[in-house]
mmCIF file of the N, C-alpha and C atoms, coordinates in Angstrom:
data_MODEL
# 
_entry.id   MODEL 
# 
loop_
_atom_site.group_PDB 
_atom_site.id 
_atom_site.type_symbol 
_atom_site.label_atom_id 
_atom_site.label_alt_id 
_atom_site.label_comp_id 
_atom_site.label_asym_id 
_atom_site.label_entity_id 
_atom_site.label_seq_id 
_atom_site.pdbx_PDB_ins_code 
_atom_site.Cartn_x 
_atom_site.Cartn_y 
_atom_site.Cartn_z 
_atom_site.occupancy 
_atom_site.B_iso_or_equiv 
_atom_site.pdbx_formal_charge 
_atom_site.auth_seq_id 
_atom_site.auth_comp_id 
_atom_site.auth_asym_id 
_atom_site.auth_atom_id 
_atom_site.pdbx_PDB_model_num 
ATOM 1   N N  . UNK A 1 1  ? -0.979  9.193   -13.975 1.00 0.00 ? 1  UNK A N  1 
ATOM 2   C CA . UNK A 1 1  ? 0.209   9.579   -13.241 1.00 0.00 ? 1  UNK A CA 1 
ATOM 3   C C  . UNK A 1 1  ? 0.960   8.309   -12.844 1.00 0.00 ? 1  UNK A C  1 
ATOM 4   N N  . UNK A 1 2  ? 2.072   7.930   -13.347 1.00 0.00 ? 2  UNK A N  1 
ATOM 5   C CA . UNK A 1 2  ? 2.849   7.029   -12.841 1.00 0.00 ? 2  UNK A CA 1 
ATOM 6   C C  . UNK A 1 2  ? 3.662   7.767   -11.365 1.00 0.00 ? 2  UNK A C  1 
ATOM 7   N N  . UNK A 1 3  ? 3.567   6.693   -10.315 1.00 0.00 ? 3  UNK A N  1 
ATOM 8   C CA . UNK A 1 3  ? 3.908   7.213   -9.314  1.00 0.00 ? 3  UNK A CA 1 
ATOM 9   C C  . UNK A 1 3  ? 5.222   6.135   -8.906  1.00 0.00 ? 3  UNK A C  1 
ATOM 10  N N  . UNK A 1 4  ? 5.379   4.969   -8.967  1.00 0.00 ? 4  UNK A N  1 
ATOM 11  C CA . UNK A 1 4  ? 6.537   4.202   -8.092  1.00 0.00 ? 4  UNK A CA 1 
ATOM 12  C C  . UNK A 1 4  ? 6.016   3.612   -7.013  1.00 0.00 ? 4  UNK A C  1 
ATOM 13  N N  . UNK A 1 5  ? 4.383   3.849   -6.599  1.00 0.00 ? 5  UNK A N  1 
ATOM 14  C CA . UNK A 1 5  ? 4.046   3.012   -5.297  1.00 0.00 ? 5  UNK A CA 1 
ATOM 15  C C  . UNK A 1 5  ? 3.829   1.584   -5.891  1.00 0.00 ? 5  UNK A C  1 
ATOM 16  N N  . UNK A 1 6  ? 4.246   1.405   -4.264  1.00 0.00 ? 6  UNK A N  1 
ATOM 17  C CA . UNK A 1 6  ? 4.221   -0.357  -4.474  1.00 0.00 ? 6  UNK A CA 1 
ATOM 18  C C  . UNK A 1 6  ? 3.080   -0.526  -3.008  1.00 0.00 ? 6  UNK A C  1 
ATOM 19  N N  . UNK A 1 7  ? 2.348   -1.233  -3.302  1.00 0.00 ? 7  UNK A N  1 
ATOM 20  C CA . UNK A 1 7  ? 0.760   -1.468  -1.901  1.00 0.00 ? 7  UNK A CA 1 
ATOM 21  C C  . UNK A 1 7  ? 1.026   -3.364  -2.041  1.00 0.00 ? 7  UNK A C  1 
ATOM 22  N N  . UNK A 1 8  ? 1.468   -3.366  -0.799  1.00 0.00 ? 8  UNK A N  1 
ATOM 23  C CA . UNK A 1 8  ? 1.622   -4.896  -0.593  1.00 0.00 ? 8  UNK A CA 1 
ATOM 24  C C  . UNK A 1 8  ? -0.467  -4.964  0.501   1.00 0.00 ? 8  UNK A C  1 
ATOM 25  N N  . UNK A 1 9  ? -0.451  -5.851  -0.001  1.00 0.00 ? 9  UNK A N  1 
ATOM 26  C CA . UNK A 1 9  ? -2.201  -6.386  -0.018  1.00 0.00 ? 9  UNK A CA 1 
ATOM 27  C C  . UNK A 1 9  ? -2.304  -7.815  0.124   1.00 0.00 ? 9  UNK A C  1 
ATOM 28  N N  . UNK A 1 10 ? -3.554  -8.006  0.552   1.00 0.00 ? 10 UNK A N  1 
ATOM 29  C CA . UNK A 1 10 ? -3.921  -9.231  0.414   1.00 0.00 ? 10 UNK A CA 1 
ATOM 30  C C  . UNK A 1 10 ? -5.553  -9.367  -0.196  1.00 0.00 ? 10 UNK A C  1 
ATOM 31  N N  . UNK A 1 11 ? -5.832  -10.505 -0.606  1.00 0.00 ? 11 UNK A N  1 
ATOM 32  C CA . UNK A 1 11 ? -7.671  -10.365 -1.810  1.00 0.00 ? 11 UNK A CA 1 
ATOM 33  C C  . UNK A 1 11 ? -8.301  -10.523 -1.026  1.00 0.00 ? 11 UNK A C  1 
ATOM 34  N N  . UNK A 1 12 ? -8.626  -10.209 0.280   1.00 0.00 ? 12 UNK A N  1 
ATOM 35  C CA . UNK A 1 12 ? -9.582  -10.472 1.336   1.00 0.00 ? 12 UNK A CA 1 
ATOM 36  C C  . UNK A 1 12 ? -9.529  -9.066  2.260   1.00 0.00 ? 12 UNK A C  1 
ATOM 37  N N  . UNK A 1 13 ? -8.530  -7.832  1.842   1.00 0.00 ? 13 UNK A N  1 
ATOM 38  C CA . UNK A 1 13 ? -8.367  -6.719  3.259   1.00 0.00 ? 13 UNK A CA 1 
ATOM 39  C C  . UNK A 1 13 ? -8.962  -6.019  3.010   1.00 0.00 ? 13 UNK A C  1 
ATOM 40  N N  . UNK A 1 14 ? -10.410 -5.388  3.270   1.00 0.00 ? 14 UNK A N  1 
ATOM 41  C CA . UNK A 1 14 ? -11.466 -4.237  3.153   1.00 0.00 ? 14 UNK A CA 1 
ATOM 42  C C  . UNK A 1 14 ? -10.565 -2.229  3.476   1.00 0.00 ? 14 UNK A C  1 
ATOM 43  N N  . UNK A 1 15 ? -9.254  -2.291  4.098   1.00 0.00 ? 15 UNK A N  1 
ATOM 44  C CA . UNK A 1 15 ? -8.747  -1.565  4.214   1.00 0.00 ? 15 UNK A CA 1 
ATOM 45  C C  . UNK A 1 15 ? -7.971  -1.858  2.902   1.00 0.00 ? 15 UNK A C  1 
ATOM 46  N N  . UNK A 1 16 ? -7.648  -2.469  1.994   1.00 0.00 ? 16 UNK A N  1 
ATOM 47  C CA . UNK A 1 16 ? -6.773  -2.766  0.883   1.00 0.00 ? 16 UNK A CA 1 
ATOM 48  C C  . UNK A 1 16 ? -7.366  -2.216  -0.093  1.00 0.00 ? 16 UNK A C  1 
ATOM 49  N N  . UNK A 1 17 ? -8.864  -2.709  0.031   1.00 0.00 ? 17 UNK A N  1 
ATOM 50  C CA . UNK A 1 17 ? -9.690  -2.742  -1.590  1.00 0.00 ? 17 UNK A CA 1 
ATOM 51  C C  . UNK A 1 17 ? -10.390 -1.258  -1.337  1.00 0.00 ? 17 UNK A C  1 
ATOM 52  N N  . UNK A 1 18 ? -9.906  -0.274  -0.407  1.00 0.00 ? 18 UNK A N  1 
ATOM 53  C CA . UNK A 1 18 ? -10.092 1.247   0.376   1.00 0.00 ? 18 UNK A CA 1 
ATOM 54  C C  . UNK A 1 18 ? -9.013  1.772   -0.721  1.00 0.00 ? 18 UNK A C  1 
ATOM 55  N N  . UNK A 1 19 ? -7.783  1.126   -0.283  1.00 0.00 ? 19 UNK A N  1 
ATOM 56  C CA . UNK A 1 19 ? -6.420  2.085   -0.571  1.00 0.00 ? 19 UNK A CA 1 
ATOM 57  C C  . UNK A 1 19 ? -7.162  2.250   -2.477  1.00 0.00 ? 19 UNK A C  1 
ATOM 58  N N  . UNK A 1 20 ? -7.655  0.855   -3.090  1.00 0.00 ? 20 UNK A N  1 
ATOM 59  C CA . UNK A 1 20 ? -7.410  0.845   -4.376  1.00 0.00 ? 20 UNK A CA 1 
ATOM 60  C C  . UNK A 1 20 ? -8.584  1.574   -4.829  1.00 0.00 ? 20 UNK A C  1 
ATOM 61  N N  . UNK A 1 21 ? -9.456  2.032   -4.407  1.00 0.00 ? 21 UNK A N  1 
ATOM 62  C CA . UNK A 1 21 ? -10.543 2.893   -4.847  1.00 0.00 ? 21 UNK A CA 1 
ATOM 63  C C  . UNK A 1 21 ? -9.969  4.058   -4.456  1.00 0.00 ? 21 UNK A C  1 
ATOM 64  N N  . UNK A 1 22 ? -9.442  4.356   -3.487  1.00 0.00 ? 22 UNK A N  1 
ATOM 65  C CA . UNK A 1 22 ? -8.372  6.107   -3.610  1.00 0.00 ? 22 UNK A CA 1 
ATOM 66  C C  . UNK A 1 22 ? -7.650  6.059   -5.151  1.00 0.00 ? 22 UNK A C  1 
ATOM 67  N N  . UNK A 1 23 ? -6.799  5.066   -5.257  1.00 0.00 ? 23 UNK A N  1 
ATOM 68  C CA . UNK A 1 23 ? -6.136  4.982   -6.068  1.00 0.00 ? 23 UNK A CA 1 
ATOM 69  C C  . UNK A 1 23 ? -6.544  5.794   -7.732  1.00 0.00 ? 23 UNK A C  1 
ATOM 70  N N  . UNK A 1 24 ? -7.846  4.680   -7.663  1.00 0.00 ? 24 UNK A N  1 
ATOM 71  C CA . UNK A 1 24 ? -8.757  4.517   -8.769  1.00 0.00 ? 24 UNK A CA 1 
ATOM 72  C C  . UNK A 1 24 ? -8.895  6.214   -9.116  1.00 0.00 ? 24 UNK A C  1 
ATOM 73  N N  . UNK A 1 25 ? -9.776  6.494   -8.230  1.00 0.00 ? 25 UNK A N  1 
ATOM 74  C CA . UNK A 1 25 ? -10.027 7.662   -7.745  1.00 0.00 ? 25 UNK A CA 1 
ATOM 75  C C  . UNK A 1 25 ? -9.192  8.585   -8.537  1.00 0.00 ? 25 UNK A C  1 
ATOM 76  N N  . UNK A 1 26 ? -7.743  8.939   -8.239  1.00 0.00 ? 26 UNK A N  1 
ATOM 77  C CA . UNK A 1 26 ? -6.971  9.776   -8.448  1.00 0.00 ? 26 UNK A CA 1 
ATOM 78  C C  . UNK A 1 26 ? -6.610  9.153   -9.592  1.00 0.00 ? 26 UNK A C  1 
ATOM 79  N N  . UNK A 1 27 ? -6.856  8.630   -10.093 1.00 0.00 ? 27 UNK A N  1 
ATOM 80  C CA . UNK A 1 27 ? -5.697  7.618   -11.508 1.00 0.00 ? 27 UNK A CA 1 
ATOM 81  C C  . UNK A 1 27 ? -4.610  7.844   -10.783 1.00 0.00 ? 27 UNK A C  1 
ATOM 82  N N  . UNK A 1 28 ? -4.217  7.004   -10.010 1.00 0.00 ? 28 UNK A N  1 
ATOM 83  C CA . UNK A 1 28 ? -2.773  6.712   -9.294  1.00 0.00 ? 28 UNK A CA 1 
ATOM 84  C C  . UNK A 1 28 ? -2.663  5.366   -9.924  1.00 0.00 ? 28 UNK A C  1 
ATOM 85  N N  . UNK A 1 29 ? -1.365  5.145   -10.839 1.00 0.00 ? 29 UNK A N  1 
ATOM 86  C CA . UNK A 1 29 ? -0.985  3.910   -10.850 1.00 0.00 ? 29 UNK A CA 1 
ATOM 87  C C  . UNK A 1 29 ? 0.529   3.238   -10.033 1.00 0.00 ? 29 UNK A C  1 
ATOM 88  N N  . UNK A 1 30 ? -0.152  2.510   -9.563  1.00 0.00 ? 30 UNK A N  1 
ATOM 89  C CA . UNK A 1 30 ? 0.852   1.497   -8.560  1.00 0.00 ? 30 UNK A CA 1 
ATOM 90  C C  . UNK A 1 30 ? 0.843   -0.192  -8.917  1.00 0.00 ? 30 UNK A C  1 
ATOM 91  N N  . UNK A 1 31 ? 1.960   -0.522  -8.316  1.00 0.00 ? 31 UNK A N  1 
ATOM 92  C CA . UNK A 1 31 ? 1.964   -1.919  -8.647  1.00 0.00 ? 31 UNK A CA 1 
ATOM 93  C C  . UNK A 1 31 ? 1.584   -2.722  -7.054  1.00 0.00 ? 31 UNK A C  1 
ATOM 94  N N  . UNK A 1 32 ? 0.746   -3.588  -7.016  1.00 0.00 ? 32 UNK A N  1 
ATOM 95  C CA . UNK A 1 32 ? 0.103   -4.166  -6.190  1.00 0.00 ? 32 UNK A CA 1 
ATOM 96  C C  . UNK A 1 32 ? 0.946   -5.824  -5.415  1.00 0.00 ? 32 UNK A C  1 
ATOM 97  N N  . UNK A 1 33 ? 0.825   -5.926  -4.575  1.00 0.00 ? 33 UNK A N  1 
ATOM 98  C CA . UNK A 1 33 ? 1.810   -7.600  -4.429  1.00 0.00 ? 33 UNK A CA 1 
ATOM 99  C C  . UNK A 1 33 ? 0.945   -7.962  -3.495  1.00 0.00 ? 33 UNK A C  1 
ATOM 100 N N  . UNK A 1 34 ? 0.295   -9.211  -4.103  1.00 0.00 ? 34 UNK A N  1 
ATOM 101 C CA . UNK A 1 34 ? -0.437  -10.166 -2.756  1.00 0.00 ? 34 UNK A CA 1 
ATOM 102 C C  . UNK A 1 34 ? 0.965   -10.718 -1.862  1.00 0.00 ? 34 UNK A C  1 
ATOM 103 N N  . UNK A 1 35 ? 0.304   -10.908 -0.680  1.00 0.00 ? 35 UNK A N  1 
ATOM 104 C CA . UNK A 1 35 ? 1.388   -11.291 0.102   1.00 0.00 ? 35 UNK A CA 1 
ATOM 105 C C  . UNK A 1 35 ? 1.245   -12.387 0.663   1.00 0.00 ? 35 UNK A C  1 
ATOM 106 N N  . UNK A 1 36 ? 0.059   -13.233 0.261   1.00 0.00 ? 36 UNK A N  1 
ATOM 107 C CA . UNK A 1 36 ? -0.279  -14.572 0.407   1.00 0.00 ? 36 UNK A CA 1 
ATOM 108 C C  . UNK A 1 36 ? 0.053   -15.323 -0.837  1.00 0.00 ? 36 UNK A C  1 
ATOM 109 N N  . UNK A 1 37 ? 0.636   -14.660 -2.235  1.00 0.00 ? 37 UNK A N  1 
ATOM 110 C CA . UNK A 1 37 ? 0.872   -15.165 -3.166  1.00 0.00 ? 37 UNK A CA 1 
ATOM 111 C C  . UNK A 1 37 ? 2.442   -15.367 -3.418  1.00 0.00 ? 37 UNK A C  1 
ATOM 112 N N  . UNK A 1 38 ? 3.115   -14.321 -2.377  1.00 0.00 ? 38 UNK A N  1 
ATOM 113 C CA . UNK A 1 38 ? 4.537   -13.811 -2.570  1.00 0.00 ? 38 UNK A CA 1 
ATOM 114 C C  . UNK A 1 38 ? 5.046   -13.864 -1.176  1.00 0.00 ? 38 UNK A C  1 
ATOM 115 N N  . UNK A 1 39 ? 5.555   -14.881 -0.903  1.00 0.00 ? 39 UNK A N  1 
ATOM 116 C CA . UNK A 1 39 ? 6.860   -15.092 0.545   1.00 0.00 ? 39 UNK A CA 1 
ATOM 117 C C  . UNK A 1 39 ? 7.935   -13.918 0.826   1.00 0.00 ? 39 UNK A C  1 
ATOM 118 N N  . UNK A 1 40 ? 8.322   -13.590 -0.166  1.00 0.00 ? 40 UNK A N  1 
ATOM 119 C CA . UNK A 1 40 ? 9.466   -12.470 -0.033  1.00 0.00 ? 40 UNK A CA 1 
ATOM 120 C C  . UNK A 1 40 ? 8.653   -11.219 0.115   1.00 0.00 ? 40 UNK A C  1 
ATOM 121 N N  . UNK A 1 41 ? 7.377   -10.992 -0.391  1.00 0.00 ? 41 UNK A N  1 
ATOM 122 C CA . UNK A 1 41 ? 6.863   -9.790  -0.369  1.00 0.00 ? 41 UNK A CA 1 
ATOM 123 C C  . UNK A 1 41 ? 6.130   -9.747  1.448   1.00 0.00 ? 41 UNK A C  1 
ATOM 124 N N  . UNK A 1 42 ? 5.661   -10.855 1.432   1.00 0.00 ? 42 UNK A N  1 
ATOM 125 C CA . UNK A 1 42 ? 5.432   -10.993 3.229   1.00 0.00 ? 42 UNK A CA 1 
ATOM 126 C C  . UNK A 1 42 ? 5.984   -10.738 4.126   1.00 0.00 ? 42 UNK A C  1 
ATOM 127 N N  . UNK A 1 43 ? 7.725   -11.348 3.660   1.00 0.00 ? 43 UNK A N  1 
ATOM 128 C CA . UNK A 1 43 ? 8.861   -11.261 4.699   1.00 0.00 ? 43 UNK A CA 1 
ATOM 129 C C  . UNK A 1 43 ? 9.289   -9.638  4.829   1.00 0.00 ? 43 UNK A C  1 
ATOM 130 N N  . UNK A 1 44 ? 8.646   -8.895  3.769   1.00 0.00 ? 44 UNK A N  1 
ATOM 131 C CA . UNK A 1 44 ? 8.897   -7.632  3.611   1.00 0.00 ? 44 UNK A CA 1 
ATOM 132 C C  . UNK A 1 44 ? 8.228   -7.043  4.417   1.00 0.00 ? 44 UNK A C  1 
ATOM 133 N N  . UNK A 1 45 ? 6.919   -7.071  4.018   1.00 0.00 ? 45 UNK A N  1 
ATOM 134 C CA . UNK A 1 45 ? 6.169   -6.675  4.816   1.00 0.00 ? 45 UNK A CA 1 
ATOM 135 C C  . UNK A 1 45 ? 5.783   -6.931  6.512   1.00 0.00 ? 45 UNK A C  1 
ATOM 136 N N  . UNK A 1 46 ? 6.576   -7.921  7.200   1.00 0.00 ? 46 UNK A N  1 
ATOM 137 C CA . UNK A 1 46 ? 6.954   -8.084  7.948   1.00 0.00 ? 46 UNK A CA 1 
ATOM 138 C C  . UNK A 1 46 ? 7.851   -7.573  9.181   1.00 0.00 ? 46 UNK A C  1 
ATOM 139 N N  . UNK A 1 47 ? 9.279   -7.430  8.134   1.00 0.00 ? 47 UNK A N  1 
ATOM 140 C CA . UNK A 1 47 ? 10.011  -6.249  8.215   1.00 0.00 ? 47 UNK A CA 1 
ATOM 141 C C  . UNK A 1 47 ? 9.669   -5.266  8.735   1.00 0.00 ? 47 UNK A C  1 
ATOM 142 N N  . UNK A 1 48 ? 9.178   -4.172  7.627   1.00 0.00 ? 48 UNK A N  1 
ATOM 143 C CA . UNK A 1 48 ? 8.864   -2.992  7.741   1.00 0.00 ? 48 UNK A CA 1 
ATOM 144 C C  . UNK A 1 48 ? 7.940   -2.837  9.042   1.00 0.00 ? 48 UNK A C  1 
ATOM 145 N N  . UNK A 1 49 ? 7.525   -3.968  9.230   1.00 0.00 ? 49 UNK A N  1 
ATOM 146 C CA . UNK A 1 49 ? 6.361   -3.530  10.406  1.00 0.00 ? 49 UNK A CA 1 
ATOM 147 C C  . UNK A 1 49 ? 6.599   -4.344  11.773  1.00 0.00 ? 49 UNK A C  1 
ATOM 148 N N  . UNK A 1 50 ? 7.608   -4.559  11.432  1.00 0.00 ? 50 UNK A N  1 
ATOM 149 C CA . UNK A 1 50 ? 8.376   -4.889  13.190  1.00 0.00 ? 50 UNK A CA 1 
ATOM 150 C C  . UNK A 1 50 ? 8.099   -6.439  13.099  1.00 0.00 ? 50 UNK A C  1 
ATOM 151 N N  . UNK A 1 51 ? 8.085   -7.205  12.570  1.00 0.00 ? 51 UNK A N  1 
ATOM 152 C CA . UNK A 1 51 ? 7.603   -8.473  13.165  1.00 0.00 ? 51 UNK A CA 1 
ATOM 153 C C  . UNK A 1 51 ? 5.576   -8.530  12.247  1.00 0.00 ? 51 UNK A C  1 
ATOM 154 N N  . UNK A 1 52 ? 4.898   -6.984  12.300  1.00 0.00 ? 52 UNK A N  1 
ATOM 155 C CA . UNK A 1 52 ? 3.264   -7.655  11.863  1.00 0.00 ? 52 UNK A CA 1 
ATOM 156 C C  . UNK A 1 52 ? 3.397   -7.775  10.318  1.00 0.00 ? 52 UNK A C  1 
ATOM 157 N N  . UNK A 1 53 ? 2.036   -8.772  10.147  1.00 0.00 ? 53 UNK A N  1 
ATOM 158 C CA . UNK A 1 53 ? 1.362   -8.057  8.576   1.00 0.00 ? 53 UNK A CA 1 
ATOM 159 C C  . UNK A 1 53 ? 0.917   -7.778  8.271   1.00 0.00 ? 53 UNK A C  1 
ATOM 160 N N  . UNK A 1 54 ? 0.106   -6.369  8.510   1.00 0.00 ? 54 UNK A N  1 
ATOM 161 C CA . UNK A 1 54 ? -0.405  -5.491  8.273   1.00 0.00 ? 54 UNK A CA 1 
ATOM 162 C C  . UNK A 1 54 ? -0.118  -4.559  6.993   1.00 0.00 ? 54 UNK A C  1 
ATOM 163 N N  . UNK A 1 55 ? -1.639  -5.003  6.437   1.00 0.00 ? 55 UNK A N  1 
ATOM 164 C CA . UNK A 1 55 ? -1.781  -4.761  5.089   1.00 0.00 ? 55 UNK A CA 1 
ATOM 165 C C  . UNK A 1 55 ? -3.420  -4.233  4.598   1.00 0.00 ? 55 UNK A C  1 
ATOM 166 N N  . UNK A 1 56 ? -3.250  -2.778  4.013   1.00 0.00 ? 56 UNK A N  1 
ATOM 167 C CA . UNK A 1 56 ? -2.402  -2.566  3.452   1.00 0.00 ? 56 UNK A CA 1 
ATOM 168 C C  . UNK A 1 56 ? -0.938  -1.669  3.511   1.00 0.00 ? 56 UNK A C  1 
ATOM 169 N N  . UNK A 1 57 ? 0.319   -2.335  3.626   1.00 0.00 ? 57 UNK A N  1 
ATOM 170 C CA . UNK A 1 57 ? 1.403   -1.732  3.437   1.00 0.00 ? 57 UNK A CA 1 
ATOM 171 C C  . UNK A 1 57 ? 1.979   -0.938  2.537   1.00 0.00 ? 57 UNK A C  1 
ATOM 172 N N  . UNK A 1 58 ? 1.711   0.192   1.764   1.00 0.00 ? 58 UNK A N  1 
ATOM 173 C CA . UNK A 1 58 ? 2.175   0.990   0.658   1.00 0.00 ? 58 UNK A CA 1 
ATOM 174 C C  . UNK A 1 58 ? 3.595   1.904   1.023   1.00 0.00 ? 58 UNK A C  1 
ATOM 175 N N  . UNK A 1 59 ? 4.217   1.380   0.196   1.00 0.00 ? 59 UNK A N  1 
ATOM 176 C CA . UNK A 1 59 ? 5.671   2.220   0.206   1.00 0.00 ? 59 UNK A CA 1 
ATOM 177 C C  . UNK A 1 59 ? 5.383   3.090   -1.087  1.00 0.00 ? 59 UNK A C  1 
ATOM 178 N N  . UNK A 1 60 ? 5.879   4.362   -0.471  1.00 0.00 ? 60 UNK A N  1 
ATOM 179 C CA . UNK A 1 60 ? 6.488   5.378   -1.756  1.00 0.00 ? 60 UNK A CA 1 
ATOM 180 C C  . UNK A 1 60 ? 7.648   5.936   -2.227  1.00 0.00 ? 60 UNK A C  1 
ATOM 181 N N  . UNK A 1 61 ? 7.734   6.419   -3.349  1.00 0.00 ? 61 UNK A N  1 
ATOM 182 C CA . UNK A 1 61 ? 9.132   6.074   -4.139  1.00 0.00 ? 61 UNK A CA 1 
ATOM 183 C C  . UNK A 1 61 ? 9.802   7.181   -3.184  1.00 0.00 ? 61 UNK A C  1 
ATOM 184 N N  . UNK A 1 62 ? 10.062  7.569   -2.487  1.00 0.00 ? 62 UNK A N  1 
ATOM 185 C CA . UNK A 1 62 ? 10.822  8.407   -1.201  1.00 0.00 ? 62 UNK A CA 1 
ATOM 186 C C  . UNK A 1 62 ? 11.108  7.825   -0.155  1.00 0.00 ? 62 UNK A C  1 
ATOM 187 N N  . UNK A 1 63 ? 10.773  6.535   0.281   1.00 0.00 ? 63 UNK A N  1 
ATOM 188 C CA . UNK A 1 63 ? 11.096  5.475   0.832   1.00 0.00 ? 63 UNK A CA 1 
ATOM 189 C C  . UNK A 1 63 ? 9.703   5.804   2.449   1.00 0.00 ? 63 UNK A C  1 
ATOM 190 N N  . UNK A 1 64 ? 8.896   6.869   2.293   1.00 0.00 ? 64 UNK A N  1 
ATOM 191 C CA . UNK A 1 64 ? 8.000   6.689   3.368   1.00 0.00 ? 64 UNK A CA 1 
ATOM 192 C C  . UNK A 1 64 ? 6.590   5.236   3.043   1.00 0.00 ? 64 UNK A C  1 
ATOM 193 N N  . UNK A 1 65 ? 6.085   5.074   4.603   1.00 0.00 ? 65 UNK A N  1 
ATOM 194 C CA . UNK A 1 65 ? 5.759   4.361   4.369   1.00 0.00 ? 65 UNK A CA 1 
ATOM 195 C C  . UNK A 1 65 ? 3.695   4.341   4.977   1.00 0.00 ? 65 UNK A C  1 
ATOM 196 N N  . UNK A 1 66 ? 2.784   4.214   4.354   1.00 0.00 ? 66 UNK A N  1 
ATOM 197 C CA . UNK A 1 66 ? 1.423   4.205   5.259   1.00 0.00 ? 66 UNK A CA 1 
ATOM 198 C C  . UNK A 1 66 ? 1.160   2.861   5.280   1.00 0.00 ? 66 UNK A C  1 
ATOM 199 N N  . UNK A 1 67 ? 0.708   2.031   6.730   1.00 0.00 ? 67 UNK A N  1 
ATOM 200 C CA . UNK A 1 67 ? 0.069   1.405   7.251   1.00 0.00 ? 67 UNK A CA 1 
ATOM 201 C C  . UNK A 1 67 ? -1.261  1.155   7.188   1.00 0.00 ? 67 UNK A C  1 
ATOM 202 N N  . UNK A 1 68 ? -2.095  0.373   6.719   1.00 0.00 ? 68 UNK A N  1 
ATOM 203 C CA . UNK A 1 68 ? -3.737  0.963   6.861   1.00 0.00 ? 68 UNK A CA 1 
ATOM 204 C C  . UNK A 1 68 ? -4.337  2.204   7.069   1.00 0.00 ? 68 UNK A C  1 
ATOM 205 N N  . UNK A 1 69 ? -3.692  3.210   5.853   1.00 0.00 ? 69 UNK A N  1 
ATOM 206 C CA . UNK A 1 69 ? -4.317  4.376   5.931   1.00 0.00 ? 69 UNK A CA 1 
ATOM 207 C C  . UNK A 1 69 ? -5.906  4.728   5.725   1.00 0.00 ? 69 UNK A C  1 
ATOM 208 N N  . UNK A 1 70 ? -5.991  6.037   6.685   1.00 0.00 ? 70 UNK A N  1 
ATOM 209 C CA . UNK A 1 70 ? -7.484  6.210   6.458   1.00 0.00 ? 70 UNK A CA 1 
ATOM 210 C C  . UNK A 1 70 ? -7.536  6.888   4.811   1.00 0.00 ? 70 UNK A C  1 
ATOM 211 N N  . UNK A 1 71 ? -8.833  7.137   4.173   1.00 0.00 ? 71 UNK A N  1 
ATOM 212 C CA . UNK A 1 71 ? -8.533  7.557   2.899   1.00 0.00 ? 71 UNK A CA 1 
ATOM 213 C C  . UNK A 1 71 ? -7.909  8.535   2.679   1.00 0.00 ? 71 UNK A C  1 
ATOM 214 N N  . UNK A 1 72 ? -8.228  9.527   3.793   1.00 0.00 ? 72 UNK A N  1 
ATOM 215 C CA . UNK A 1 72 ? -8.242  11.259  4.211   1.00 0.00 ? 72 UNK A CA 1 
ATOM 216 C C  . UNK A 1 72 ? -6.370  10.938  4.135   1.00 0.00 ? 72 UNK A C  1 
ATOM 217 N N  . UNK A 1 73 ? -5.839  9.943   5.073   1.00 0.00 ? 73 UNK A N  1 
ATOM 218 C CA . UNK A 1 73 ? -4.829  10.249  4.781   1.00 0.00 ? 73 UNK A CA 1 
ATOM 219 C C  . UNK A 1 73 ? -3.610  9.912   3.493   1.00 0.00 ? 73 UNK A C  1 
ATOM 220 N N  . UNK A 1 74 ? -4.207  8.403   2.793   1.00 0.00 ? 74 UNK A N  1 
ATOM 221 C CA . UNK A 1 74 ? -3.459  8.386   1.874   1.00 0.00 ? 74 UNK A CA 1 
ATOM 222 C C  . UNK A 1 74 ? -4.103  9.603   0.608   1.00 0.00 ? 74 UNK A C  1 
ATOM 223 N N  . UNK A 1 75 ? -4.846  9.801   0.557   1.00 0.00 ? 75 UNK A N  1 
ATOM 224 C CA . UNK A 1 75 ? -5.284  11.508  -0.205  1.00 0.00 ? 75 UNK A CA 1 
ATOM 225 C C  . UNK A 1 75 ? -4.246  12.382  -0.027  1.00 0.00 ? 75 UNK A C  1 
ATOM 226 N N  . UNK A 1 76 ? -4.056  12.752  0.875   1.00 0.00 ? 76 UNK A N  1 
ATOM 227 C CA . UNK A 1 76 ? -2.846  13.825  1.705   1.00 0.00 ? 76 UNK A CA 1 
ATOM 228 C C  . UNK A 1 76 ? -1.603  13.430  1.128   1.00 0.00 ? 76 UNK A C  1 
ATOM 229 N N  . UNK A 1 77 ? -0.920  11.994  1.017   1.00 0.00 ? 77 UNK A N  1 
ATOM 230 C CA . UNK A 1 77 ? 0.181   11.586  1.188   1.00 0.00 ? 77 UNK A CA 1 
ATOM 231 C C  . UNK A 1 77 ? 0.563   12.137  -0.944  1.00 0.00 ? 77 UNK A C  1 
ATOM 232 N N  . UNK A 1 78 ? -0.629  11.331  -1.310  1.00 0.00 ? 78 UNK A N  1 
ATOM 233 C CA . UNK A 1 78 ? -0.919  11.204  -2.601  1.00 0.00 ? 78 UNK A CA 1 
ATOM 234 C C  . UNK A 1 78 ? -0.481  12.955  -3.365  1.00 0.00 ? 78 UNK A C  1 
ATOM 235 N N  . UNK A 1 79 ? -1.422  13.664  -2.537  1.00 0.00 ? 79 UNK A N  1 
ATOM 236 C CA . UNK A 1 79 ? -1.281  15.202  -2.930  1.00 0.00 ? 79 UNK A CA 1 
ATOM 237 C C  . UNK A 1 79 ? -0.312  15.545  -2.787  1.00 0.00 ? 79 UNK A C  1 
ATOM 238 N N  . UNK A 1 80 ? 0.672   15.240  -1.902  1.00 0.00 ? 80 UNK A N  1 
ATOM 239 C CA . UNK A 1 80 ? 1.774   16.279  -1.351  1.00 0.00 ? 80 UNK A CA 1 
ATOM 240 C C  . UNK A 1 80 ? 3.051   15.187  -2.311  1.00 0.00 ? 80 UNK A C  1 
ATOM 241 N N  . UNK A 1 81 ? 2.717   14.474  -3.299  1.00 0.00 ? 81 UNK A N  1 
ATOM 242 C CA . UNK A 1 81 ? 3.819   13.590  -4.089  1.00 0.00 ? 81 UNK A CA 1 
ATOM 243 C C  . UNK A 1 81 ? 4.133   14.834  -5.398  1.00 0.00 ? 81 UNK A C  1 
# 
């Protein structure tokens, strides 16, 4: 299933390497952005979250957005796409 999510991450967030085993899980494909690798993707993620960086940040192609979701809920978000 091509979906349009984009999961801004970092290679060290145990809530990150969560989102990508849901992912896995569902064959959800998304495109991933370290945000220790990518300045603009930080400043984004920044943004969106008032000033934090809190990650993982996943935007979906509807413009909503989950925060360190629990699995239960990016499952939900995932289903109802």
């Amino acid at each position: 299933m091509s979906t349009g999510i984009t999961m801004y991450s970092t290679s060290w967030c145990s809530d990150c390497k969560l989102a990508k085993r849901v992912f896995k899980e569902l064959n959800v494909t998304y495109t991933e952005i370290d945000i220790e690798q990518d300045d603009a993707a930080r400043a984004e993620v920044v943004r969106i979250n008032n000033g934090g960086q809190s990650v993982p940040t996943i935007v979906f192609p509807d413009g909503s957005v989950l925060v360190e979701p629990s699995a239960a809920v990016l499952k939900a978000k995932i289903d109802s796409m």
